[in-house]
C-alpha positions in Angstrom: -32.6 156.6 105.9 -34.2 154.1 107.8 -33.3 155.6 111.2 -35.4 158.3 109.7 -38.2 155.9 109.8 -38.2 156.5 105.6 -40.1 153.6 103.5 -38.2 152.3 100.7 -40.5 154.3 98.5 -39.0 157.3 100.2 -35.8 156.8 99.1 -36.0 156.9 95.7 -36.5 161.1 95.4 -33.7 161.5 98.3 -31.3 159.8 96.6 -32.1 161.4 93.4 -30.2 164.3 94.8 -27.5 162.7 94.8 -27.2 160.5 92.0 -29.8 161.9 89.8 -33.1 160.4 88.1 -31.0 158.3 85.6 -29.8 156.2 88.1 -32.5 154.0 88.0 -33.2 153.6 91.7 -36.8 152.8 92.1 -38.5 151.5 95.4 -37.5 147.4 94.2 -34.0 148.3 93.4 -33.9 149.9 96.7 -35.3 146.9 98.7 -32.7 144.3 96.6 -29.8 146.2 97.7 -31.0 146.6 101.3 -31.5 142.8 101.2 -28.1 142.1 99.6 -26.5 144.5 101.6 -27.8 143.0 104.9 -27.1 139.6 103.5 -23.0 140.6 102.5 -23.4 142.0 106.3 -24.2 138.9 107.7 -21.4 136.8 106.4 -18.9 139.4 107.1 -20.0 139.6 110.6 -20.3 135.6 110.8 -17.0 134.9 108.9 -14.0 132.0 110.2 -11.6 134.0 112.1 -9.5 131.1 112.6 -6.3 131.2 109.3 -5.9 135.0 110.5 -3.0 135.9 113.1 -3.9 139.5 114.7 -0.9 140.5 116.3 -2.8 143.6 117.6 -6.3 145.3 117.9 -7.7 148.5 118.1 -10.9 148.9 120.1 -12.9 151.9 119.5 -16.9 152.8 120.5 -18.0 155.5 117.4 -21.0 157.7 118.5 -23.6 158.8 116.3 -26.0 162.0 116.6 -28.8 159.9 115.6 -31.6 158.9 119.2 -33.4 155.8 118.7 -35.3 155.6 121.5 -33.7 157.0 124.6 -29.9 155.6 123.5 -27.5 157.3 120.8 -26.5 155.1 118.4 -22.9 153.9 118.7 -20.7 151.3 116.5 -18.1 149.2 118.2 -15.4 148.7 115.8 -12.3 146.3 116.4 -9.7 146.7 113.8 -6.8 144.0 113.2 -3.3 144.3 112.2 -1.6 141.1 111.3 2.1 141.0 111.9 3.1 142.3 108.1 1.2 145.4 108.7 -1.7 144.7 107.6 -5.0 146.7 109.1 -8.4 145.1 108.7 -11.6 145.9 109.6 -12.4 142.6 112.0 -16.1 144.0 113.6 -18.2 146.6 113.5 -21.5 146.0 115.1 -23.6 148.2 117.1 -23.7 148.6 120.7 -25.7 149.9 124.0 -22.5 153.2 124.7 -19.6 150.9 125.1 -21.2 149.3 128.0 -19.1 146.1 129.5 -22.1 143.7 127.9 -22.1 145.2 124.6 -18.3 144.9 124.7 -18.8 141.3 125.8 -21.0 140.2 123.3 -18.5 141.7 120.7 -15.1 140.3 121.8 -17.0 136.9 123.0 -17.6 136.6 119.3 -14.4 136.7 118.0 -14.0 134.2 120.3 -16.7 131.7 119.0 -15.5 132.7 115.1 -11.5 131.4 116.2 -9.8 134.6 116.5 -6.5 133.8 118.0 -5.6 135.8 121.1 -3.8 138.7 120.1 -0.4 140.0 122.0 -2.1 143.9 122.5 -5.3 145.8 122.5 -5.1 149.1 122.1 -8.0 150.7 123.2 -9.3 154.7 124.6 -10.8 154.9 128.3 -13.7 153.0 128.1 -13.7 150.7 131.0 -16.6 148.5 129.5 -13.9 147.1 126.9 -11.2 146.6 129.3 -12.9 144.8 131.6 -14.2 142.4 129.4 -10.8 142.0 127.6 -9.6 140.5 130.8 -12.3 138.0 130.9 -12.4 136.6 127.2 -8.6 137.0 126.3 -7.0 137.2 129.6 -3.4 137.2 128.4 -3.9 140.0 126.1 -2.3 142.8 127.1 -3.7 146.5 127.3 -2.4 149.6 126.1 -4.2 153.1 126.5 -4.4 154.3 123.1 -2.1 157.7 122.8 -4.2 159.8 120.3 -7.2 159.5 122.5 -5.5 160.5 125.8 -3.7 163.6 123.6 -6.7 165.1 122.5 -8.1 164.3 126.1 -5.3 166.1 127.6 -5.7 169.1 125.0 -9.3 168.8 125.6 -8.9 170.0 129.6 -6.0 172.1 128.8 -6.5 176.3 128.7 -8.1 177.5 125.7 -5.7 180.5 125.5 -3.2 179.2 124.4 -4.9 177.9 121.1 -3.0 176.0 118.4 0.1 175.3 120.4 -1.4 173.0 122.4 -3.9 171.3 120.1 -0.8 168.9 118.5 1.2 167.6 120.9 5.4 168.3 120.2 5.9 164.6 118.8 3.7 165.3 115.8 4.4 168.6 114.8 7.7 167.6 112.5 5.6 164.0 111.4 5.6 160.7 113.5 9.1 159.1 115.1 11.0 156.5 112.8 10.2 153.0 113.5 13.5 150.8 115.5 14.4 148.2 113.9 12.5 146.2 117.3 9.3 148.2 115.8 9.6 145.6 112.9 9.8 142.3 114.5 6.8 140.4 114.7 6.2 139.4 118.5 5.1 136.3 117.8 8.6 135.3 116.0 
């Protein structure tokens, strides 16, 4: 609501559609959350990276509808999975597109927190994220993510032939087994 340029004062009958008048949300409750929120932010995005072992990353730039300014608003979002399985959100912060120096300032601090260099990065097209990857963790390596280049791929393809080729073969009976190699940590 604050992209909308809404005063805390503002909020109080917009979210009253949602949760109704008994949910005691009045312009101070408001502000305390916002403050808490940014503050539970702050340490999540300043955190010790250094007792977790990401095997692997995913990269992704999410774009909003919402202008401020000239830009549209986009979240870079790198998400961990540790060697059990594990997925966790390690950062989400916001970012110029998915430019190389928004990417930089991103991965450069995981870095500074003591995120260990992880084995793969799994990542779309955008070249600002790759490039940098080769800079801060150089012996990383990179793999084009496959759901991104499908629905590219089914993006350019003909429109006539509709459903068919909106899910590619591979997923139309579920996803492979995993190999018994799909199991074993890399790092082993």
């Amino acid at each position: 609501m604050y992209l909308y340029r809404m005063s805390s004062g503002d909020f109080v009958p917009a979210l009253e559609e949602f949760f109704g008048s008994a949910a005691g949300l009045s312009a101070s409750v408001i502000t305390r959350l916002t403050t808490d929120w940014q503050r539970e932010r702050d340490q999540f995005a300043h955190r010790s990276l250094k007792d977790v072992d990401y095997v692997y990353v995913y990269a992704d730039g999410i774009h909003f509808n919402v202008r401020l300014e000239e830009a549209r608003l986009c979240a870079l979002v790198i998400v961990g999975v540790r060697s059990d399985g594990t997925k966790k959100l390690v950062s989400i912060s916001d970012g110029h597109r998915e430019s190389t120096e928004s990417w930089a300032d991103v991965l450069r601090g995981l870095e500074h927190r003591g995120m260990t260099v992880p084995v793969l990065a799994v990542g779309d097209g955008a070249l600002g994220f790759w490039g940098t990857l080769s800079e801060v963790f150089s012996e990383t390596l990179h793999q084009r993510c496959w759901v991104h280049k499908m629905a590219n791929v089914m993006k350019a393809g003909p429109k006539r032939h509709g459903r068919q080729c909106r899910k590619p073969p591979q997923l139309r009976s579920g996803p492979p087994p995993l190999s018994a190699n799909a199991t074993r940590s890399p790092r082993a």
